[in-house]
LOFINU-212354 format. One record per atom (N, C-alpha, C, O): atom name; y, z, x. Coordinates in nm, 4 decimals. Layout:
[paba "CA",[Y,Z,X]] ...
END
This chain:
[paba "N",[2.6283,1.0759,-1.9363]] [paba "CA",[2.5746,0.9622,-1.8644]] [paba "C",[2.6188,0.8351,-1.9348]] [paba "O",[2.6322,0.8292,-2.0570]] [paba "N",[2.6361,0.7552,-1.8697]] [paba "CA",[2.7258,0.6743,-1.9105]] [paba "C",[2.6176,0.4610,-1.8799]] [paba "O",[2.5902,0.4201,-1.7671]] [paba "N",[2.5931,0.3997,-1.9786]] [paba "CA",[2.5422,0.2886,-1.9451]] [paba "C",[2.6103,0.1707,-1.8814]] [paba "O",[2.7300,0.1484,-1.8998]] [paba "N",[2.5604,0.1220,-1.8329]] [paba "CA",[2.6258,-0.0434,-1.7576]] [paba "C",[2.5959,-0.1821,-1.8399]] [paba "O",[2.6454,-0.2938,-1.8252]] [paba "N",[2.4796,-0.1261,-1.9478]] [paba "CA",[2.3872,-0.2512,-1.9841]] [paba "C",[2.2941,-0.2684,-1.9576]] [paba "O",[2.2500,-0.2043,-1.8622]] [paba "N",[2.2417,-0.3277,-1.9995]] [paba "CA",[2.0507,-0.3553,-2.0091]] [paba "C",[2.0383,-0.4386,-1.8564]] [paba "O",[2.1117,-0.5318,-1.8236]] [paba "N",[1.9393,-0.3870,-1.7820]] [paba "CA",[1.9099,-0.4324,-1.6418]] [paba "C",[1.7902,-0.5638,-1.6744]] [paba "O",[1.7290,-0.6280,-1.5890]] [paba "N",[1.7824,-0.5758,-1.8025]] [paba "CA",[1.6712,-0.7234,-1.8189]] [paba "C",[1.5438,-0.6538,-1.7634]] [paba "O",[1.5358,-0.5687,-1.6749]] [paba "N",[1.4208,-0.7269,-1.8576]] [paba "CA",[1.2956,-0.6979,-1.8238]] [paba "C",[1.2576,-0.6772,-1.6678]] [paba "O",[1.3248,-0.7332,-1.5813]] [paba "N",[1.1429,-0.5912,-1.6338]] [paba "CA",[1.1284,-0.5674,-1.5028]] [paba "C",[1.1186,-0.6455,-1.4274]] [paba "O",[1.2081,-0.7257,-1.4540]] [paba "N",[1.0433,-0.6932,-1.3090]] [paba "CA",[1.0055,-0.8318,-1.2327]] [paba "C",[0.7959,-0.7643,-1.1852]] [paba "O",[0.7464,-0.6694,-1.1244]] [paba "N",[0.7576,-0.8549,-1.2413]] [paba "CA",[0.6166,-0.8923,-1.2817]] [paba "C",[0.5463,-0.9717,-1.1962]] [paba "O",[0.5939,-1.0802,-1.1626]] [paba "N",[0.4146,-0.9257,-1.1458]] [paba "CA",[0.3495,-0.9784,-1.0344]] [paba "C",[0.2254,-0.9982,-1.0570]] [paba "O",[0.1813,-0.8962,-1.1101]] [paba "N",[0.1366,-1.0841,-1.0436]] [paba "CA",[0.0036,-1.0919,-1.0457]] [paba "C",[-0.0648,-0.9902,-0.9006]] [paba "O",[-0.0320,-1.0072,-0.7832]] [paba "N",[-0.1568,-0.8948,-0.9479]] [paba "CA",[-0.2053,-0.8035,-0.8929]] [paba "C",[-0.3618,-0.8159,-0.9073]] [paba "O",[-0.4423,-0.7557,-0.9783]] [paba "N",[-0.3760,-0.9208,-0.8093]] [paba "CA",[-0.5769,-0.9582,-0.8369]] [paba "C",[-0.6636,-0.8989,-0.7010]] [paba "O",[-0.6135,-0.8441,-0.6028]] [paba "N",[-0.7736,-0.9198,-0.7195]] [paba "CA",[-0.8985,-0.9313,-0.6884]] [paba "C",[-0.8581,-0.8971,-0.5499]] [paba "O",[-0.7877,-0.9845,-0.4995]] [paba "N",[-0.8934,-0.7483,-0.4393]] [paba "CA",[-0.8743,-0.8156,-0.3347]] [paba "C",[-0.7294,-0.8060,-0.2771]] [paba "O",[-0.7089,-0.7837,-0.1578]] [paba "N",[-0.6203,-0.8259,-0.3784]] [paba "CA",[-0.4331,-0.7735,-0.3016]] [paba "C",[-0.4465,-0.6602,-0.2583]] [paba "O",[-0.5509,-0.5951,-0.2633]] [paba "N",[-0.3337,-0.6221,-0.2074]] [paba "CA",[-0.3167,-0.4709,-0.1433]] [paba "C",[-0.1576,-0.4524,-0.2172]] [paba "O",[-0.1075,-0.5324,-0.2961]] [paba "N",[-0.1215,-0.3776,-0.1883]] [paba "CA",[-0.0040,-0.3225,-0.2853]] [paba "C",[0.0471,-0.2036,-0.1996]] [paba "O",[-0.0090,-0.0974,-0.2270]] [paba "N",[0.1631,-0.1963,-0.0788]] [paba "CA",[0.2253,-0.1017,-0.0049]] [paba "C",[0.3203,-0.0432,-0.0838]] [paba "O",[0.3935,-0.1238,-0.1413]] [paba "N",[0.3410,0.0704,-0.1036]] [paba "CA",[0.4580,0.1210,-0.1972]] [paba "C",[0.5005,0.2350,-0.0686]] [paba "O",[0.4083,0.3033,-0.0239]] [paba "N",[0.6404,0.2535,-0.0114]] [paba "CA",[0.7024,0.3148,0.0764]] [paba "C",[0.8298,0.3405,0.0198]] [paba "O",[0.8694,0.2753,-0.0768]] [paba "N",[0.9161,0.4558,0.0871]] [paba "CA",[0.9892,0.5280,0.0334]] [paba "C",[1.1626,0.4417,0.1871]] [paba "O",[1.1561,0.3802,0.2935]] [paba "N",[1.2572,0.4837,0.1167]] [paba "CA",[1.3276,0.4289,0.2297]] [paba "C",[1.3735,0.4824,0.3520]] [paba "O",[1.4651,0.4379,0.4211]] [paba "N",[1.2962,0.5907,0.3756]] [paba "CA",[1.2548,0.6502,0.4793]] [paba "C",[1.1807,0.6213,0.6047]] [paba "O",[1.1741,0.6854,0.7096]] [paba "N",[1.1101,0.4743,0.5569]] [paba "CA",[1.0255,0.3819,0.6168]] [paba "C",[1.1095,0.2980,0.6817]] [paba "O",[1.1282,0.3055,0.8031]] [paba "N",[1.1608,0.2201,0.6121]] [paba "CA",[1.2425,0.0882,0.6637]] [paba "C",[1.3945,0.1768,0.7380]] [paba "O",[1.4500,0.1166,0.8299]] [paba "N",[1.4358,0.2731,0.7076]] [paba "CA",[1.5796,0.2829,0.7302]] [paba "C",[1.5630,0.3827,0.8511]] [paba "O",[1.6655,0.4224,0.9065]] [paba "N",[1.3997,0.4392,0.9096]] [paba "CA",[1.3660,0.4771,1.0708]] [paba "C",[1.4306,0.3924,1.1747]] [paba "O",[1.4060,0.2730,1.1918]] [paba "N",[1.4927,0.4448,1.2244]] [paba "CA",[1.5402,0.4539,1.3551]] [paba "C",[1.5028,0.4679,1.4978]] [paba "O",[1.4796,0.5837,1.5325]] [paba "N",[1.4889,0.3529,1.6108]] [paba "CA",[1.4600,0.3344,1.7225]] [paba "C",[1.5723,0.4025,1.8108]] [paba "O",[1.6911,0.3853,1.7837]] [paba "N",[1.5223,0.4964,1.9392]] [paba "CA",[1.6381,0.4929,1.9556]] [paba "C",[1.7519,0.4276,2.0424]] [paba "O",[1.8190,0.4699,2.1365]] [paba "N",[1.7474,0.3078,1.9742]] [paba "CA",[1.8602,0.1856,2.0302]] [paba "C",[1.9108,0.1465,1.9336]] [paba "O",[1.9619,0.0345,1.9342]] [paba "N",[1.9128,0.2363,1.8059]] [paba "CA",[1.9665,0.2314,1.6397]] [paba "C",[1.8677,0.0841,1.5664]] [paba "O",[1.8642,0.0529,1.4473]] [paba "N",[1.8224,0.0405,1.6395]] [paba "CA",[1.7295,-0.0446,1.5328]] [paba "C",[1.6141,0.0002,1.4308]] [paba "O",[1.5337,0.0893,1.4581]] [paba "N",[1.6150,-0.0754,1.3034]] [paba "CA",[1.5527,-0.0138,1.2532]] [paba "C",[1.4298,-0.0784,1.2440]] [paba "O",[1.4011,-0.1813,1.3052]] [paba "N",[1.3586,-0.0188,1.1687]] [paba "CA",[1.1858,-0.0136,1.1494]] [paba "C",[1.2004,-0.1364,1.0942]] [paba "O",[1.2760,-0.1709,1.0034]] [paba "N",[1.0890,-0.2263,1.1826]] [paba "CA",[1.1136,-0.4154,1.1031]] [paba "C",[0.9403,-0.4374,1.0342]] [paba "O",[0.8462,-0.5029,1.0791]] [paba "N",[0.9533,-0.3364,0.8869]] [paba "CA",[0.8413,-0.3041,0.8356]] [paba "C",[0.8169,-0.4300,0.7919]] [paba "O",[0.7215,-0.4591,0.8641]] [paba "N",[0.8393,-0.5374,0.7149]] [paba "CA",[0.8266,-0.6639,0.7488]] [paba "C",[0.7356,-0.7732,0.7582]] [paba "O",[0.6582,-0.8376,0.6875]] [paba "N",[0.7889,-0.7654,0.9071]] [paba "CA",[0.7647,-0.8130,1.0553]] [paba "C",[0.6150,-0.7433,1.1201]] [paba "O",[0.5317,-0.8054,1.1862]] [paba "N",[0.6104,-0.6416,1.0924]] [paba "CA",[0.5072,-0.5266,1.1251]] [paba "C",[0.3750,-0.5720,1.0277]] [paba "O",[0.2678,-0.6140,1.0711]] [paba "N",[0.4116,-0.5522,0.8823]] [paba "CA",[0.3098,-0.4721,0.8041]] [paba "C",[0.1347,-0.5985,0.7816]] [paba "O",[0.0196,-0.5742,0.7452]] [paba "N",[0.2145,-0.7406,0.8320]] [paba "CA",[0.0665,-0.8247,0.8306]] [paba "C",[0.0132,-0.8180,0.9519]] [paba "O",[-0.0888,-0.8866,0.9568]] [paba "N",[0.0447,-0.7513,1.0776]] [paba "CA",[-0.0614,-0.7149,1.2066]] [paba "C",[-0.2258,-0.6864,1.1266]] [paba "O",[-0.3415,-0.7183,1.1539]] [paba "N",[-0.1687,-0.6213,1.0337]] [paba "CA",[-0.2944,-0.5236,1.0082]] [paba "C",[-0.3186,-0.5216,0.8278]] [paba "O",[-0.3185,-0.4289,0.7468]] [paba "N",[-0.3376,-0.6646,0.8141]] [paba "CA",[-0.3258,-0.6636,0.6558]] [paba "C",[-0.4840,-0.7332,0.6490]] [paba "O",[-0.5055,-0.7992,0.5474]] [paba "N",[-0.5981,-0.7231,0.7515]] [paba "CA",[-0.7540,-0.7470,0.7158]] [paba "C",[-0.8019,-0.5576,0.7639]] [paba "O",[-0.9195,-0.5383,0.7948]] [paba "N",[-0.7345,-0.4744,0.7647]] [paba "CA",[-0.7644,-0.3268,0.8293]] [paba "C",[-0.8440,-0.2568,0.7321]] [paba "O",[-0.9281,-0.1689,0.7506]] [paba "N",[-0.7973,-0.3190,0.6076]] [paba "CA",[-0.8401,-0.1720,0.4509]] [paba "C",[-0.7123,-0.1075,0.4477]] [paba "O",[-0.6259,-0.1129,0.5353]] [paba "N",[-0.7067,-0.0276,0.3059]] [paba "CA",[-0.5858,0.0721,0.3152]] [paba "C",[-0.5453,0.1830,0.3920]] [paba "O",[-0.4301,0.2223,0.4105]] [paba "N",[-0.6848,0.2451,0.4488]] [paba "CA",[-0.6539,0.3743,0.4837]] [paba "C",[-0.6360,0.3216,0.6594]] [paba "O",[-0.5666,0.3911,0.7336]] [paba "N",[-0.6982,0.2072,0.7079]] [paba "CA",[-0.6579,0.1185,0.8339]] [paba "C",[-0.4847,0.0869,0.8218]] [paba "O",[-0.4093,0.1408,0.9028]] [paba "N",[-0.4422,0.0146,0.7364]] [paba "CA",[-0.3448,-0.0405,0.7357]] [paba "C",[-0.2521,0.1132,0.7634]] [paba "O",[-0.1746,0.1238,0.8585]] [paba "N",[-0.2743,0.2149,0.6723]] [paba "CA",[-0.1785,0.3073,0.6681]] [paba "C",[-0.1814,0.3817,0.8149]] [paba "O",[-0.0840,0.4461,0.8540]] [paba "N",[-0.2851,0.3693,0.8821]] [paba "CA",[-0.3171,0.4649,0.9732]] [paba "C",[-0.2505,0.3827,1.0924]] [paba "O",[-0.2404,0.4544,1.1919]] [paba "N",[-0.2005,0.2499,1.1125]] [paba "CA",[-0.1326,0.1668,1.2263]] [paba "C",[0.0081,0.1661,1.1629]] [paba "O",[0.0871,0.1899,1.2543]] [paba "N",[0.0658,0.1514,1.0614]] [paba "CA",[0.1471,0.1556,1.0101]] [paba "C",[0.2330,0.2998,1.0641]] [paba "O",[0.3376,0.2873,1.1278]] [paba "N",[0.1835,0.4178,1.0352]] [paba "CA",[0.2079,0.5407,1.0764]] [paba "C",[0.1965,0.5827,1.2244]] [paba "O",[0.2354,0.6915,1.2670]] [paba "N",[0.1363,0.4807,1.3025]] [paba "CA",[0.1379,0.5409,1.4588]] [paba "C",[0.2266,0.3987,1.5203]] [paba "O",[0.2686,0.4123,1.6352]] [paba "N",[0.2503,0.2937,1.4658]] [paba "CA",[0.3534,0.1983,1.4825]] [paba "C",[0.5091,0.2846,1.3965]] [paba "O",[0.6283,0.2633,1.4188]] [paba "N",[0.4704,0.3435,1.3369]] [paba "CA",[0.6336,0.4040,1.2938]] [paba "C",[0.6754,0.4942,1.4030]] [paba "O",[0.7801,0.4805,1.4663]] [paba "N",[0.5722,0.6040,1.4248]] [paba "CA",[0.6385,0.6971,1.4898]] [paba "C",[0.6448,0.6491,1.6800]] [paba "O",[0.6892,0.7299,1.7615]] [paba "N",[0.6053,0.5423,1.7126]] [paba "CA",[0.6263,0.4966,1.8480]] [paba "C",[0.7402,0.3997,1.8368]] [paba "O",[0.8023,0.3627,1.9364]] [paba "N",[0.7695,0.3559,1.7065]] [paba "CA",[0.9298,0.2945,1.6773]] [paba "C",[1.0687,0.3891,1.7462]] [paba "O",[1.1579,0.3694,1.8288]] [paba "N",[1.0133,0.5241,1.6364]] [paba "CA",[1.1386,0.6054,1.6898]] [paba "C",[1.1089,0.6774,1.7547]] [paba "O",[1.1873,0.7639,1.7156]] [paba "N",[1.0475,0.7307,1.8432]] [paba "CA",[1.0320,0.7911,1.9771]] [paba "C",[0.9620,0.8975,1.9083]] [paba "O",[1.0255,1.0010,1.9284]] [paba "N",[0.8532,0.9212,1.8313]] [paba "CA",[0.8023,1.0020,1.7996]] [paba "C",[0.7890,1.1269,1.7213]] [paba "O",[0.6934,1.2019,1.7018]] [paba "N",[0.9338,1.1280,1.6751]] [paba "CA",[0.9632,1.1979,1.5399]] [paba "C",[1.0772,1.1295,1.4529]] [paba "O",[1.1878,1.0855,1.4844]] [paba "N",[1.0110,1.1367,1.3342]] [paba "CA",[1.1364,1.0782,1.2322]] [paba "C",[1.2439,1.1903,1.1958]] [paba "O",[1.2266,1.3074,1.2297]] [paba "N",[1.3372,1.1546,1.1364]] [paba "CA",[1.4653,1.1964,1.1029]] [paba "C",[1.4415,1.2289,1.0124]] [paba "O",[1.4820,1.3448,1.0029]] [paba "N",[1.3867,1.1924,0.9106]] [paba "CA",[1.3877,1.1789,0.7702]] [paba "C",[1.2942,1.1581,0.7343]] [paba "O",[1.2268,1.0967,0.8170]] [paba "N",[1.2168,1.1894,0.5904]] [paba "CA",[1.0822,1.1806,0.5467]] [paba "C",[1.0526,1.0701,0.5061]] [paba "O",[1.1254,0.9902,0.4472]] [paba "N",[0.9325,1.0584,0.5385]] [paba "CA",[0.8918,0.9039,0.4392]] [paba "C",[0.7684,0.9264,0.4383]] [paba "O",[0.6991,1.0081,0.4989]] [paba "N",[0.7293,0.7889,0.3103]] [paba "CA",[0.6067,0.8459,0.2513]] [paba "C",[0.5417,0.6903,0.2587]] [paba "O",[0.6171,0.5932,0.2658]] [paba "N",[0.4071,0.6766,0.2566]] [paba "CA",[0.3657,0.5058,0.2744]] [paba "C",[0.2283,0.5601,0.1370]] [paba "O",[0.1875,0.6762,0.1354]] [paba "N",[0.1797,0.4606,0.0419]] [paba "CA",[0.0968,0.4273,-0.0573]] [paba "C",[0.0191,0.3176,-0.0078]] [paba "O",[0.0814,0.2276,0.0485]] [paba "N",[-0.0699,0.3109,-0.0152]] [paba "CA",[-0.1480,0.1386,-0.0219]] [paba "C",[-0.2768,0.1574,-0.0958]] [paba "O",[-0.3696,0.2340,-0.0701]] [paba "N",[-0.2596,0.0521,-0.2144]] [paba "CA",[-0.3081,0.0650,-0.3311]] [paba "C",[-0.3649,-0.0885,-0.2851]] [paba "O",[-0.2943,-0.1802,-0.2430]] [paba "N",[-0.5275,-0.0911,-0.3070]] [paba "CA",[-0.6312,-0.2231,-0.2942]] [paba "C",[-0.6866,-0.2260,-0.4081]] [paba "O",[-0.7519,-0.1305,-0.4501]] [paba "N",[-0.6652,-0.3578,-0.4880]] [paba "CA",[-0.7769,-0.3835,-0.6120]] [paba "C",[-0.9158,-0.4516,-0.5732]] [paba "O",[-0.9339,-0.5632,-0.5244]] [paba "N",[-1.0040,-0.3592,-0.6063]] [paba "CA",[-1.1236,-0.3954,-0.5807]] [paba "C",[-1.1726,-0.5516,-0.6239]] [paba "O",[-1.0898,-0.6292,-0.6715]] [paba "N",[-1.2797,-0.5819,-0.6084]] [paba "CA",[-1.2881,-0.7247,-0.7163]] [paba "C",[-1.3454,-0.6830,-0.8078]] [paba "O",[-1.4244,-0.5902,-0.7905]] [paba "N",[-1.3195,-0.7521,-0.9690]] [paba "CA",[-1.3832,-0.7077,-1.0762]] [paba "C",[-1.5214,-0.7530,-1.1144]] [paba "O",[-1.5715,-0.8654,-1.1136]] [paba "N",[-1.5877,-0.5911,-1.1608]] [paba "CA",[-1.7882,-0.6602,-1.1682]] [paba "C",[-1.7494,-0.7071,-1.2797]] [paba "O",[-1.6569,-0.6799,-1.3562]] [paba "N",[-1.8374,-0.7858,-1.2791]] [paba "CA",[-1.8882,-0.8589,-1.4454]] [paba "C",[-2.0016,-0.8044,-1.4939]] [paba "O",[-2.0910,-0.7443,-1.4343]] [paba "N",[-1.9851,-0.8405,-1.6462]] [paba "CA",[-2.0556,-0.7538,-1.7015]] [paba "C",[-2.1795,-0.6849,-1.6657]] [paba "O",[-2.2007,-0.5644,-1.6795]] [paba "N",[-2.2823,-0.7980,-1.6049]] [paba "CA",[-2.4295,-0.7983,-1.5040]] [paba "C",[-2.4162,-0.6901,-1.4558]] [paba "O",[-2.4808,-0.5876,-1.4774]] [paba "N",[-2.3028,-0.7144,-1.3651]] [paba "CA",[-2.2914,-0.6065,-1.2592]] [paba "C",[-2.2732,-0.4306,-1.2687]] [paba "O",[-2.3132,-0.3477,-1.1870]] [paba "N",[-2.1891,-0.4048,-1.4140]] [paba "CA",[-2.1795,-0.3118,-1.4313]] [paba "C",[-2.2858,-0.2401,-1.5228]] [paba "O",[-2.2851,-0.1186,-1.5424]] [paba "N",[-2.4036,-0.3530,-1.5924]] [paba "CA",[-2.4817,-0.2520,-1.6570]] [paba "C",[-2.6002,-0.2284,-1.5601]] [paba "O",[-2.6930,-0.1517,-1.5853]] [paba "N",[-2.5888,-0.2978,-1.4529]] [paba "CA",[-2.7148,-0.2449,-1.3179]] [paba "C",[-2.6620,-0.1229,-1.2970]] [paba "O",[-2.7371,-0.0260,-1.3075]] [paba "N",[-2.5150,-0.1025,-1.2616]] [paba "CA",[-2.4842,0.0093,-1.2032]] [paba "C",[-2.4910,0.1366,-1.2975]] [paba "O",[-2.4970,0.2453,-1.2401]] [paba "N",[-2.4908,0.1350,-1.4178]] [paba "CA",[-2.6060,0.2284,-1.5119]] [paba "C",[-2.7001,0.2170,-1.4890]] [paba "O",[-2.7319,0.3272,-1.4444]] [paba "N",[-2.8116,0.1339,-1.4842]] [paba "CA",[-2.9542,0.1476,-1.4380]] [paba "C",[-2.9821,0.2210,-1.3717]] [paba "O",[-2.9331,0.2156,-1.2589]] [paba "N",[-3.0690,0.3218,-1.4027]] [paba "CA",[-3.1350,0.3621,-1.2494]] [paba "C",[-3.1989,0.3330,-1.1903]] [paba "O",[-3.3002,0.2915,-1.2465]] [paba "N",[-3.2001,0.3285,-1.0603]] [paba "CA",[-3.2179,0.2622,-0.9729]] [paba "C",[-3.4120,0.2474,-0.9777]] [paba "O",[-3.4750,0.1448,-0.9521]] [paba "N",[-3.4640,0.3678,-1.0136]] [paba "CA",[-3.5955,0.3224,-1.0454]] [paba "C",[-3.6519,0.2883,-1.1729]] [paba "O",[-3.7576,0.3290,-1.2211]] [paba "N",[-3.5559,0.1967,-1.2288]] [paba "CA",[-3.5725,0.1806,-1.3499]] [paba "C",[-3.6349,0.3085,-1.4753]] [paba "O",[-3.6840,0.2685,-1.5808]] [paba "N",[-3.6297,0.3804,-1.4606]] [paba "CA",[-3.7115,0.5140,-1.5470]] [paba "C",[-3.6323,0.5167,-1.6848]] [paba "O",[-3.5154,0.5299,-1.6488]] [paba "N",[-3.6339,0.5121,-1.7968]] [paba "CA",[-3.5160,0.5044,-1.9144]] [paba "C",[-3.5851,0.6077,-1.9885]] [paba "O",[-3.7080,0.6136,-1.9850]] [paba "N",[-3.4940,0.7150,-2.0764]] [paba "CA",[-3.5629,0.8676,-2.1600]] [paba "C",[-3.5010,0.8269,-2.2489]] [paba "O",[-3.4995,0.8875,-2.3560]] 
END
């Protein structure tokens, strides 16, 4: 195996409170209509970016397969990863509490 050189540090994103995060395979975008156009994931993927993840994935996947006439060619795979918002401290030692306060 043979090197080219250092490809430079990765490329770095702020990932807060609340983002969503689609990770798809190119199996997604490189689907096929059949009038050879491809999947304008895009163009598509903010229809449905107030849905939740398992919303977003679930229009995403019945907008793919009515792209290409109902079966793909090729596999693809869709992720959607949501960061919750972060509790503060308050918040997380209630959620130890029990709820009827009882402590042993």
């Amino acid at each position: 195996m043979t090197s080219t050189g250092a490809a430079g540090p990765p490329d770095t994103f702020a990932f807060e409170d609340g983002d969503t995060l689609l990770l798809y395979t190119d199996g997604v975008i490189e689907a096929r209509a059949p009038d050879g156009s491809f999947y304008p994931l895009a163009q598509r993927v903010g229809q449905w970016r107030c849905s939740g993840p398992e919303g977003l994935l679930h229009h995403l996947r019945r907008d793919l397969l009515d792209h290409v006439g109902g079966r793909l060619g090729d596999d693809a795979a869709m992720v959607v990863i949501q960061r919750s918002p972060a509790l503060h401290p308050v918040q997380q030692l209630k959620k130890m509490v029990p709820v009827n306060g009882a402590h042993r």
